[in-house]
C-alpha positions in Angstrom: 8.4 -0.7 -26.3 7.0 -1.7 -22.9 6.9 -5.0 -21.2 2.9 -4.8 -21.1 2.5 -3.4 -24.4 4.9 -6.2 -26.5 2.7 -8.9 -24.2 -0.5 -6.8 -25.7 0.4 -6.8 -29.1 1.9 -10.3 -29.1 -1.3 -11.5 -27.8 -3.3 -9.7 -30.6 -1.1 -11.2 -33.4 -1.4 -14.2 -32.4 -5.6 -14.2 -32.1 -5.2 -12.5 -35.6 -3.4 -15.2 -37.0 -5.4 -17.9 -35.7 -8.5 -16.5 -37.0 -7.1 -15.7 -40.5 -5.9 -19.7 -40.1 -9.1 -20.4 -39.3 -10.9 -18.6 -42.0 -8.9 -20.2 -44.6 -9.3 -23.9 -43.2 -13.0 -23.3 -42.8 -12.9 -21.6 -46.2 -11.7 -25.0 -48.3 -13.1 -27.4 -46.2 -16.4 -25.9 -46.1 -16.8 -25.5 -50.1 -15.5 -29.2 -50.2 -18.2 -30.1 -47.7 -21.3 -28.5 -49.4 -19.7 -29.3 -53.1 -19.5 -33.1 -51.3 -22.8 -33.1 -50.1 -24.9 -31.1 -52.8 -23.3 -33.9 -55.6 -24.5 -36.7 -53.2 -27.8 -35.3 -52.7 -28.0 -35.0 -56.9 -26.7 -38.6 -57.1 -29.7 -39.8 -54.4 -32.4 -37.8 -56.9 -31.0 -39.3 -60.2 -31.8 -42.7 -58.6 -34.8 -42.1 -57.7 -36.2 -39.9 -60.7 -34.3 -43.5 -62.8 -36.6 -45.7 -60.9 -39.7 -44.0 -60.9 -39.5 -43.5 -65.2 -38.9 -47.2 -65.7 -42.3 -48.3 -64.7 -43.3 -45.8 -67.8 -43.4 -46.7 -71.6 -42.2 -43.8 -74.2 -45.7 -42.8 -75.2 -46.9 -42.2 -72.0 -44.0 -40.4 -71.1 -44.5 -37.8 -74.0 -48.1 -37.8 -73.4 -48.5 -37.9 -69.7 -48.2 -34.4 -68.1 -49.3 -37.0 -64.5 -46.1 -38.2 -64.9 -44.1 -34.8 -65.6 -45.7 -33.5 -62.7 -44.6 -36.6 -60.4 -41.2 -36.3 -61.6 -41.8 -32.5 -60.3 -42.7 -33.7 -56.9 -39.4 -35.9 -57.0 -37.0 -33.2 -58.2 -35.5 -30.3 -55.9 -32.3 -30.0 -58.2 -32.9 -28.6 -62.1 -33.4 -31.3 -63.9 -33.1 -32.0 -67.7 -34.2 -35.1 -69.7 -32.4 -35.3 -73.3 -33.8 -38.0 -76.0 -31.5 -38.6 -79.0 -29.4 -35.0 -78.3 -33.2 -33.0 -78.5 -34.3 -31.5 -75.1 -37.4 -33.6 -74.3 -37.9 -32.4 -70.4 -36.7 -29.2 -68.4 -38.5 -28.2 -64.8 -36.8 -24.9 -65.1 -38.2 -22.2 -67.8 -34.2 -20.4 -67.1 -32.8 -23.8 -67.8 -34.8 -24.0 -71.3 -34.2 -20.3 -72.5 -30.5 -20.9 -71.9 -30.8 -23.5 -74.5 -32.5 -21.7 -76.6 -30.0 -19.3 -76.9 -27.5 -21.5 -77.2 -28.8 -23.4 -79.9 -29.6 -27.2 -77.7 -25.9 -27.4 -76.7 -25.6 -28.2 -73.1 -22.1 -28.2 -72.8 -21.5 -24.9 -71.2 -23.6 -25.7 -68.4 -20.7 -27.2 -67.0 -18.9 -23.7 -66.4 -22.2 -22.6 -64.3 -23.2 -26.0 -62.6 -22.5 -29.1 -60.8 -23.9 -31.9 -62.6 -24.7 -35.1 -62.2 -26.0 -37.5 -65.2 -27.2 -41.0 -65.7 -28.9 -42.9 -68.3 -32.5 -44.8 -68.2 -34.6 -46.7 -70.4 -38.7 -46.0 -70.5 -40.1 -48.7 -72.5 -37.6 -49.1 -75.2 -36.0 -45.9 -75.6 -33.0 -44.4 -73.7 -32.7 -41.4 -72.1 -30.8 -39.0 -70.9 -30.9 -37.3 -67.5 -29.1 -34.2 -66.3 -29.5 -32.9 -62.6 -28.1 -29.3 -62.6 -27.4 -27.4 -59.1 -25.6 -23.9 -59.8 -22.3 -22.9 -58.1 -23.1 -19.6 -57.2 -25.5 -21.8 -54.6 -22.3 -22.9 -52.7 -20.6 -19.6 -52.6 -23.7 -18.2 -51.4 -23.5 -20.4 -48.7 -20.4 -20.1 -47.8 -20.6 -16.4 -47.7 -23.0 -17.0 -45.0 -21.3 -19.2 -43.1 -18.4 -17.0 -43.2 -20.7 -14.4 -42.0 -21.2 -16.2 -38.9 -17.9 -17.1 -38.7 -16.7 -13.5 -38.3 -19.2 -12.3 -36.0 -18.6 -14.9 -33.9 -14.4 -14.9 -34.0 -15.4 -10.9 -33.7 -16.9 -11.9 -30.2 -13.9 -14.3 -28.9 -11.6 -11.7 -30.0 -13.1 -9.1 -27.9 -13.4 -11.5 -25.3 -9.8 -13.2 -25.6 -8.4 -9.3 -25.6 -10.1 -8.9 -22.0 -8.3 -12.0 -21.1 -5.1 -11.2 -22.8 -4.8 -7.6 -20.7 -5.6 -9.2 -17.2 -3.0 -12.1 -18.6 -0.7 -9.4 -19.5 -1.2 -7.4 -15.8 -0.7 -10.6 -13.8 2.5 -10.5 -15.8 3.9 -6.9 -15.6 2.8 -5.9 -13.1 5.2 -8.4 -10.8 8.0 -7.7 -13.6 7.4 -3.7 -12.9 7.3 -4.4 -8.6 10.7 -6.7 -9.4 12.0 -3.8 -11.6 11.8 -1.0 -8.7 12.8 -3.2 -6.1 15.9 -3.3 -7.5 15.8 0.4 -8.2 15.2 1.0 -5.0 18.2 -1.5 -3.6 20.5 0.2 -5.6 19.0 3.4 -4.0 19.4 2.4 -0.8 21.4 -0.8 -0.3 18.6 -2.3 2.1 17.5 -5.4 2.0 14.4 -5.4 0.5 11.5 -8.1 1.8 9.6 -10.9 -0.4 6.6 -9.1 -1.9 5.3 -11.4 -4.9 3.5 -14.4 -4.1 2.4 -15.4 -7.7 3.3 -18.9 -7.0 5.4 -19.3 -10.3 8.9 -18.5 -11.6 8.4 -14.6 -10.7 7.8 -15.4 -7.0 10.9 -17.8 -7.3 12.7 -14.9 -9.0 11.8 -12.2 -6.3 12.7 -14.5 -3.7 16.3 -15.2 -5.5 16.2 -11.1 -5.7 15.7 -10.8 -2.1 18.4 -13.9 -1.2 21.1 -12.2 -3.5 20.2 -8.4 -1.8 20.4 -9.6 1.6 23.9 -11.4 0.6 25.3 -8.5 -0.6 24.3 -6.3 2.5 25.4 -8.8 4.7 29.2 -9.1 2.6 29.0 -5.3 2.3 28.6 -4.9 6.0 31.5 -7.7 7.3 33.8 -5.6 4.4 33.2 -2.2 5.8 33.9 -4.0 9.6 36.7 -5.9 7.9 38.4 -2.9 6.8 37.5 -1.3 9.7 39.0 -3.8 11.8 41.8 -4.4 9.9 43.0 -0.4 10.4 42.2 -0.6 13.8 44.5 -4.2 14.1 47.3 -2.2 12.4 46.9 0.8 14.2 48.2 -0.4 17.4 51.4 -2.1 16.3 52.1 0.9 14.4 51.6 3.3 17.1 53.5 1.2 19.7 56.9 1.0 17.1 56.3 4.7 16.1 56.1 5.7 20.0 59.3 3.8 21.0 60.7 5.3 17.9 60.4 8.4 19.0 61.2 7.3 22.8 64.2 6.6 21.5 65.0 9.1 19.6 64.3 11.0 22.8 66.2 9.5 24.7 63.6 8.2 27.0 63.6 4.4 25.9 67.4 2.4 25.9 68.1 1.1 22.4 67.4 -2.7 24.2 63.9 -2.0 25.3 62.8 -0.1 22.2 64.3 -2.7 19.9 62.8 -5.3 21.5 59.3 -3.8 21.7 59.6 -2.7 17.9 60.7 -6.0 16.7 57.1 -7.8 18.9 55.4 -5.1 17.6 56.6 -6.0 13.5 56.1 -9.6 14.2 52.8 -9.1 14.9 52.1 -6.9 12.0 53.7 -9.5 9.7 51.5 -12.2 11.1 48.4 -10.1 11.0 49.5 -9.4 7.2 50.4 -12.5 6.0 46.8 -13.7 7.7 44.6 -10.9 5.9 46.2 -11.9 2.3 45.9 -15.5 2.7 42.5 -15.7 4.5 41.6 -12.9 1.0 43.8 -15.6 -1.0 41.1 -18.2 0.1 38.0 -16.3 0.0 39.0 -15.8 -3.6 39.7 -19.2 -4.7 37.8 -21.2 -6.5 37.2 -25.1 -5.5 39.5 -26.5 -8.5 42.2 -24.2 -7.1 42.3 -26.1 -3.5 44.2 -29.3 -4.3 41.8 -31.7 -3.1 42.9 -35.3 -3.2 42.2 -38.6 -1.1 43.9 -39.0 1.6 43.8 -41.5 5.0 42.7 -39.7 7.6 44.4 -41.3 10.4 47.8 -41.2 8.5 47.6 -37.5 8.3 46.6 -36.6 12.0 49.3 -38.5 12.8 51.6 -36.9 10.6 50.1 -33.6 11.8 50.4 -34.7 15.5 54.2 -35.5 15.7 54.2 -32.1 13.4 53.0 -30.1 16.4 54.2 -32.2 19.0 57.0 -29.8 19.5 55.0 -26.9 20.3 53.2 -28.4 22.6 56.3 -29.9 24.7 57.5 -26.4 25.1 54.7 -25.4 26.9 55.0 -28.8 28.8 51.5 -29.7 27.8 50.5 -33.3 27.7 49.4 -33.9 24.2 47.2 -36.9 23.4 46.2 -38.9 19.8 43.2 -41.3 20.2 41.9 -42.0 16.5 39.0 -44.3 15.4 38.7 -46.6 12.6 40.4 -45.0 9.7 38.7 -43.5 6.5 39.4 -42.1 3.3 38.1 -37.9 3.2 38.9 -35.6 0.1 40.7 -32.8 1.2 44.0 -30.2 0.5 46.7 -31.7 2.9 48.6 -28.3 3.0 44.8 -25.8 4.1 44.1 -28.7 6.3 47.5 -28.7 8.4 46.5 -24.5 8.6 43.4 -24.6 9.8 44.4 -27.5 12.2 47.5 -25.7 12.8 45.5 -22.6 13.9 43.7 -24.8 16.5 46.2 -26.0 18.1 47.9 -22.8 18.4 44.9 -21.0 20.4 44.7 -24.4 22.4 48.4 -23.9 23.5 47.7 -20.5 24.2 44.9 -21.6 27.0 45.7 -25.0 27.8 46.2 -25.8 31.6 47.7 -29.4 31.2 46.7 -31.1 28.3 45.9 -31.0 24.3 44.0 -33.7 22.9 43.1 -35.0 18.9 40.1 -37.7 19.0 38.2 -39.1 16.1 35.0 -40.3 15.8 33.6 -42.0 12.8 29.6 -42.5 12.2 26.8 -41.4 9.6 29.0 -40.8 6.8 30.9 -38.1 8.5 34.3 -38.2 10.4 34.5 -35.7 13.6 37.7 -34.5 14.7 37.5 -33.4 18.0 40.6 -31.0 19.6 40.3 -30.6 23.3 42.2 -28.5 25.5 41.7 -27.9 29.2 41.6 -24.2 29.5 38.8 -21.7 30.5 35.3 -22.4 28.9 34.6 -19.8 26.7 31.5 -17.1 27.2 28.6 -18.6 26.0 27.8 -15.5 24.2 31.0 -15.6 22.4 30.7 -19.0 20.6 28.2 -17.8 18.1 30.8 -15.2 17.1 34.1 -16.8 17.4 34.8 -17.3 14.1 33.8 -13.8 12.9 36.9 -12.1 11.6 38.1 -9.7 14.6 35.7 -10.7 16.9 36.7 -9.6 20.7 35.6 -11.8 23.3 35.4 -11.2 26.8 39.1 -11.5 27.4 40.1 -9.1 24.5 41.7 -11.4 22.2 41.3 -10.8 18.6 42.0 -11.9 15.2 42.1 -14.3 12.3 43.2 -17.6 13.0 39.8 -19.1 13.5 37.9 -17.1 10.3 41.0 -19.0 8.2 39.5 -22.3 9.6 36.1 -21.7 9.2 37.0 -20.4 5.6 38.8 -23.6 4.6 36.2 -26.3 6.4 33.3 -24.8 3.6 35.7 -24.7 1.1 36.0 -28.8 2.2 32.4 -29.0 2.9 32.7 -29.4 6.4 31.7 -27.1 9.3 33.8 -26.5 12.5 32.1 -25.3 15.8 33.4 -24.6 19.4 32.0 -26.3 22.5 32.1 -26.0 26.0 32.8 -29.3 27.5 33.5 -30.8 30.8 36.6 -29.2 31.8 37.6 -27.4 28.9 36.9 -26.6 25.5 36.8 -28.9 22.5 36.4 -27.1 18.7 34.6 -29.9 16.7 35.6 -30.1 13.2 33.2 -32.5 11.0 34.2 -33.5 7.4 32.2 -36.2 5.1 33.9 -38.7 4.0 34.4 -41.3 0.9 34.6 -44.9 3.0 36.7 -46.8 5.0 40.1 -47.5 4.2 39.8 -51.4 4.8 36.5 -50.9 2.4 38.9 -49.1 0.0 41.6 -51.4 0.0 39.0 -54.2 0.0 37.4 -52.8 -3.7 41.0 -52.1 -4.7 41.9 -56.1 -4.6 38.5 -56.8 -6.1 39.1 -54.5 -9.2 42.6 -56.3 -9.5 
C-alpha cells in the first residue's frame, strides 16, 4: 500500500475510534447525568408536595378535591399517595389501572420506574408518598442526544477527512519528490539541487540527500582522476624501462646506461606504489586505528629535526629549530613524522639556503610553520596543491602532499601552503590539550 493511502486510512481509523470512544463515554455518563438529575429533581418535589400536606388534617385531605388539585399544580413527576398499604391518591389514570391489574401491589413499579419515596403526617395519620418518573424517559433522551451527537461527529468527520488528505499531501507529496530524486541520481549520477522547503525534518532530509549526492559525485570524480592519474604516473616509468629494455636488447643502449635508467625508473615506481597503498591504507582507516596518544610537542620536533638533519646537510642547506612554549597535542607519532617527513622532502627539493621548523602557540591551537627559501609557488596552484596528482606550473606531480593533508584531518588539523617573504612556508595547525608546565602542574596536584 502507498505512502498516501496508509497516511489516509490511518487518519480515518483513528477519527473512527475516537468517535466510537466518544460515543461510549457520552453514552454512561450521559444516562448517569439525566438518572442524577431526574432523581434530584423527584427528591426537590417530594419536599415540597411533604410540606404543602402538613398544613392539612386527614378529613380535609379525603374530602378536599382544592387540595388534590394543588398537589396537581405541585407535581410534574407521577405521583402516588398510599394510606395503610390502600392507594389513597394517583395523578396518573395509567398509574392507577396498573394497580388495578396488579391487585394494589406496587412493587413492580420498580422494574419500570425511578422512584423516590418519603413519608408525611396530615393531621394524625401517616402517609405514604411515591414519585414515579419512567425509564424509558431517559433512554428516550439519550437517544436524542446521541442523535445529535452523530450528526454532529458525522460533520467533524467529513471535515477532519478534508484536513487529513491536505495533511497527508503536505506529507507525500515531499516523500514522493525525495523518492525520484534519488531515482533520478541513480539515473544520472548528478548532483541533484535542494527542492523541499517544508521547514521540518523532510527539508532537513532533502538537504542531507543533496549533501550525501554531491559527496559521492565529487569522490566518484577524484576516483575516476585518481585512477586516471595513477595509469598515467605508471605509464611513464614503464615505458622508459621497457624502451631501454629494448635499447638494449638492440644494441643501441650500453648495459651501464640502460641499467642505470631502469633502476631510476623502478625506484620511482616503487615509491609511487608504496605512496598509492598507504595514502589508500589511510583513506581507509578508521580514527581508533591511528595510534593517537599525548605527546610533547617540542620533544618530538626535536626528535624529528635531528631525524632529518641529515638530509638536509647533504644538500648543504642551513636548517633551523625555533619552538615556542611547549604543549601537550594528541597525535600518532609514526603518520606525524610522514606527513612532516613529506614536507621537508619537497622543501629540500627547492630550497636555496635554508630550511626552517617554528612554532607558534595561541588560541588553543599550536602552528607549525616549515619554511624554505625557494621559488613562491603560483598563486593559482595553492588551492590545488594538495589534490592527488596535481601538476603545477613546473610539472611536478604526485602524492607526498595528498598523504599530509590526509593525515592532518585524520588529527583534526588542517595544513595550507603560503607564499611568504622570500620563500614558501606550508602551515600546519593542530589543537591542542594544554601546556606542558600546566600538565605537569595538575599532575603534582593529583599526587
Amino acid at each position: 500500500m502507498r505512502l498516501d493511502r496508509k497516511l489516509f486510512w490511518s487518519y480515518i481509523v483513528i477519527i473512527l475510534i475516537a468517535i466510537s470512544t466518544s460515543f461510549t463515554l457520552f453514552t454512561v455518563a450521559s444516562n448517569q447525568f439525566l438518572t442524577y438529575r431526574l432523581m434530584d429533581s423527584m427528591k426537590k418535589e417530594l419536599d415540597l408536595i411533604k410540606e404543602n400536606l402538613m398544613i392539612y388534617n386527614t378529613d380535609y385531605f379525603h374530602s378536599g378535591s382544592v387540595i388534590r388539585d394543588h398537589i396537581m399544580q405541585l407535581v410534574q413527576s407521577n405521583l402516588i399517595i398510599i394510606q395503610d398499604n390502600t392507594l389513597a391518591f394517583t395523578n396518573s389514570q395509567d398509574l392507577y389501572d396498573e394497580l388495578q391489574v396488579h391487585k394494589g401491589d406496587i412493587s413492580y413499579l420498580n422494574k419500570h420506574y425511578l422512584t423516590v419515596s418519603g413519608e408525611t403526617n396530615i393531621g394524625y395519620t401517616k402517609f405514604d408518598i411515591i414519585l414515579l418518573s419512567e425509564k424509558g424517559m431517559i433512554s428516550e433522551l439519550n437517544q436524542l442526544n446521541l442523535s445529535i451527537l452523530f450528526i454532529t461527529s458525522l460533520v467533524s468527520m467529513l471535515i477532519a477527512a478534508f484536513f487529513g488528505v491536505y495533511v497527508q499531501n503536505n506529507i507525500s507529496r515531499p516523500i514522493h519528490l525525495l523518492k525520484n530524486k534519488v531515482r533520478g541520481f541513480q539515473e544520472s549520477m548528478e548532483a541533484p539541487e535542494v527542492t523541499i522547503y517544508t521547514g521540518d525534518e523532510i527539508q532537513e532530509l532533502d538537504e542531507d540527500i543533496v549533501r550525501m549526492a554531491t559527496s559521492i559525485v565529487n569522490n566518484d570524480r577524484k576516483r575516476k582522476a585518481f585512477f586516471e592519474n595513477t595509469s598515467h604516473e605508471l605509464k611513464t616509468p614503464l615505458m622508459n624501462i621497457r624502451g631501454y629494455a629494448e635499447g638494449l636488447k638492440d644494441g643501441i643502449f650500453s648495459i651501464d646506461e640502460a641499467a642505470e635508467v631502469i633502476a631510476q625508473e623502478s625506484e620511482s615506481l616503487r615509491t609511487l606504489v608504496e605512496s598509492i597503498l598507504y595514502l589508500s591504507k589511510l583513506e581507509d582507516a578508521t580514527h581508533d586505528r591511528y595510534q593517537l596518544q599525548l605527546v610533547d610537542l617540542n620533544q618530538f620536533l626535536d626528535g624529528f629535526y635531528h631525524k632529518m638533519a641529515g638530509l638536509v646537510a647533504d644538500k648543504n642547506l642551513e636548517f633551523q629549530l625555533n619552538l615556542d612554549k611547549s604543549v601537550q597535542v594528541k597525535m600518532d607519532d609514526d603518520k606525524m613524522i610522514r606527513a612532516l617527513s613529506n614536507i621537508i622532502t619537497n622543501a629540500v627539493r627547492y630550497a636555496k639556503t635554508v630550511i626552517s621548523i617554528e612554532t607558534i602557540v595561541e588560541n588553543n591551537v599550536v602552528e607549525i610553520r616549515l619554511f624554505n627559501d625557494g621559488p613562491q609557488i603560483a598563486e593559482a596552484d595553492l588551492p590545488y596543491l594538495f589534490d592527488r596528482f596535481y601538476k603545477g606550473d613546473k610539472g611536478q606531480s604526485g602524492l607526498g602532499l595528498a598523504i599530509v593533508q590526509s593525515i592532518m584531518t585524520t588529527h583534526h588539523g588542517t595544513v595550507e601552503a603560503l607564499n611568504v617573504e622570500g620563500g614558501v612556508c606550508m602551515s600546519v595547525k593542530l589543537p591542542y590539550v594544554a601546556s606542558s608546565s600546566k600538565r605537569r602542574l595538575n599532575e603534582m596536584k593529583k599526587g
